[in-house]
DRENDO-1510 file (C-alpha; in Angstrom, 1 decimal, always signed):
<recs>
REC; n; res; u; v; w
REC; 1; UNK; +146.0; +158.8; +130.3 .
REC; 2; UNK; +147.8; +157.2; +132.9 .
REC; 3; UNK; +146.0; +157.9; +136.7 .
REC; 4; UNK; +148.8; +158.6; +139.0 .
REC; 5; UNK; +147.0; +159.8; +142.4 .
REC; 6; UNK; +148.2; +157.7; +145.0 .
REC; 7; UNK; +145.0; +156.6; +146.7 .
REC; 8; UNK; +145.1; +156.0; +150.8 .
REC; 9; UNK; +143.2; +153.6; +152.8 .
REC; 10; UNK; +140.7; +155.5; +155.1 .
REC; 11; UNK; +141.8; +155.4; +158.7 .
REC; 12; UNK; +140.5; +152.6; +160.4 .
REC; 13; UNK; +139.5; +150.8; +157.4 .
REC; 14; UNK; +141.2; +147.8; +157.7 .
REC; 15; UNK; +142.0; +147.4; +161.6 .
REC; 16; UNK; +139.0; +144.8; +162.0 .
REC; 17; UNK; +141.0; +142.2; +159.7 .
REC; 18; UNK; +144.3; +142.3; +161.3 .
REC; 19; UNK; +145.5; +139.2; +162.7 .
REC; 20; UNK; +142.9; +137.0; +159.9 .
REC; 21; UNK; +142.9; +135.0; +157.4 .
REC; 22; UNK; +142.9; +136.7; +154.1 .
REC; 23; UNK; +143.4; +136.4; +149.9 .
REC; 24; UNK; +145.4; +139.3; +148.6 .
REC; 25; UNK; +144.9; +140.1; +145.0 .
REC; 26; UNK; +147.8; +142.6; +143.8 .
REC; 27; UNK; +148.5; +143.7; +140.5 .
REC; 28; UNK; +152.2; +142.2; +139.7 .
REC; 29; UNK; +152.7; +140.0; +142.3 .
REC; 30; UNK; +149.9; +137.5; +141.8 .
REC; 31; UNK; +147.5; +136.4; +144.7 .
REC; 32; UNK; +148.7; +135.2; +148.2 .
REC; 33; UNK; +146.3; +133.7; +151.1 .
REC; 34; UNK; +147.7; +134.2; +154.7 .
REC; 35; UNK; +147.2; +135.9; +158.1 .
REC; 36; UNK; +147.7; +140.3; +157.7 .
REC; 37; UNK; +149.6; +141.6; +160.1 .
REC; 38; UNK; +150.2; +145.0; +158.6 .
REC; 39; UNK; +148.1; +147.1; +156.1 .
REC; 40; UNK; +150.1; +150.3; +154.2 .
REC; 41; UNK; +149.8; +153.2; +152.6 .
REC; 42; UNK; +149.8; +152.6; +148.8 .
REC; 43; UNK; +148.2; +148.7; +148.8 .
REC; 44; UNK; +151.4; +148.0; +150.8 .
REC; 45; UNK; +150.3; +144.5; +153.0 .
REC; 46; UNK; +152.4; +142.4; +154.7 .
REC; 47; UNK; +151.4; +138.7; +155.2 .
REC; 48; UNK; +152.6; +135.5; +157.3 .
REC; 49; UNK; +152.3; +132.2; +156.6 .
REC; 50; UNK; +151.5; +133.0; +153.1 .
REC; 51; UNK; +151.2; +131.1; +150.0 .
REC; 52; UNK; +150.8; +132.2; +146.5 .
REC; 53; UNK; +147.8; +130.8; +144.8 .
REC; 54; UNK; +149.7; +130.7; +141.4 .
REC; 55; UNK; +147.3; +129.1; +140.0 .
REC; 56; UNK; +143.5; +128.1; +141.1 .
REC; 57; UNK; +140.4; +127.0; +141.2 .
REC; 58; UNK; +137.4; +127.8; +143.4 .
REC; 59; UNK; +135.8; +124.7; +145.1 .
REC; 60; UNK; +132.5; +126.6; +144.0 .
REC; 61; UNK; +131.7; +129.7; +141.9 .
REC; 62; UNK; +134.7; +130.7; +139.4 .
REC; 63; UNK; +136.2; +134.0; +141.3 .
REC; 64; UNK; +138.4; +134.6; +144.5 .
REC; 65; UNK; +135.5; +135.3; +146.2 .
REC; 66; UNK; +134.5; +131.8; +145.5 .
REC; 67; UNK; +137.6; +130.5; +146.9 .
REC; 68; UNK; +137.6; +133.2; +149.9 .
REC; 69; UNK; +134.3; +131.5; +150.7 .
REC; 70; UNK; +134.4; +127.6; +149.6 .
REC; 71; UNK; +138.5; +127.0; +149.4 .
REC; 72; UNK; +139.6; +125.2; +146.4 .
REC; 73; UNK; +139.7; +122.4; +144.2 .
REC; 74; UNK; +143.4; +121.3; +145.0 .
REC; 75; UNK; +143.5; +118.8; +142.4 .
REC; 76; UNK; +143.3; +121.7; +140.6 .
REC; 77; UNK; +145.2; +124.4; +142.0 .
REC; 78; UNK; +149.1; +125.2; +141.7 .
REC; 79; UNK; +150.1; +126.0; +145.2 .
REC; 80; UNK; +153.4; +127.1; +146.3 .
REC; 81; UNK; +154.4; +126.4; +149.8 .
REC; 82; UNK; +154.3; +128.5; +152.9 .
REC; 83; UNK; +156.6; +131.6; +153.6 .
REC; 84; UNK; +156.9; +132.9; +157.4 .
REC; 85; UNK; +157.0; +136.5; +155.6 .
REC; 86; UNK; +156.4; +138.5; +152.8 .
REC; 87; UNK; +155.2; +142.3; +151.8 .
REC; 88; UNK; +153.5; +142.8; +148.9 .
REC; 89; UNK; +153.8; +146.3; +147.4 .
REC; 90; UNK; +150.6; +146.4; +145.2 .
REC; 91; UNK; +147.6; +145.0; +146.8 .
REC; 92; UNK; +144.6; +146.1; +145.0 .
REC; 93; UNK; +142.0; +144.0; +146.9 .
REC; 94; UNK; +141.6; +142.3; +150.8 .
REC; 95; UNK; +139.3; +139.4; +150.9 .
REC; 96; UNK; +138.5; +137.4; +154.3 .
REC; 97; UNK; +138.3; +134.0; +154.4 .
REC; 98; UNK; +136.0; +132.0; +155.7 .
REC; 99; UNK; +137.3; +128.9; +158.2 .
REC; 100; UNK; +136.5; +126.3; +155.4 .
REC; 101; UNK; +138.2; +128.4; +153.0 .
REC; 102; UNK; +141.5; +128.6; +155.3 .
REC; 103; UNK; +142.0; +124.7; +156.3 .
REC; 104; UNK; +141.6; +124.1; +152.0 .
REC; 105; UNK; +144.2; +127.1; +151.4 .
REC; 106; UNK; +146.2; +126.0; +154.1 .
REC; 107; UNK; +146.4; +122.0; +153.6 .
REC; 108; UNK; +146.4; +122.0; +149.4 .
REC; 109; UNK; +149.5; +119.8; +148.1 .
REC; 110; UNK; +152.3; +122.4; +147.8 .
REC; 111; UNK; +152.8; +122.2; +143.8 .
REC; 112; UNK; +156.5; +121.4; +142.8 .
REC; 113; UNK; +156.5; +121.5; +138.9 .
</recs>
């Protein structure tokens, strides 16, 4: 049985992480790292200077929270490049970074296949 309640975000919940660094994990669209500048009803976020993590790996630990707290190993991460905007329609988790985690995000090769 499919769950079709539209959950909402309880009001305030997210205000403290406007304007920082954050990894967005949705459930189509991949994962994305980038400053939020606008939280949704429905897992709606809306990112800038965002890149999608397409493919990564945690400079310690194995999870996102490893690479929301240590940043990754870009040698062997696929990282696309930067985009001034983008909403993402189905965010199903926020994560913070931490400083280190944003300048490895932020200065891994952009990957061109």
């Amino acid at each position: 049985m499919i769950d079709t309640t539209e959950y909402k975000a309880a009001p305030g919940l997210t205000d403290d992480l406007i304007g920082r660094h954050v990894i967005i994990r949705s459930n189509y669209a991949g994962v994305h790292a980038g400053t939020l500048t606008a939280v949704g009803p429905g897992g709606k976020v809306r990112l800038s200077a965002s890149r999608r993590l397409w493919y990564w790996w945690a400079a310690q630990g194995h999870t996102l929270t490893g690479v929301a707290l240590h940043g990754l190993k870009a040698d062997k991460s696929k990282i696309a490049g930067a985009l001034d905007d983008i909403v993402i329609l189905d965010a199903c988790e926020i994560i913070p970074t931490t400083a280190q985690a944003q300048a490895s995000i932020e200065e891994a090769p952009t990957y061109e296949p």
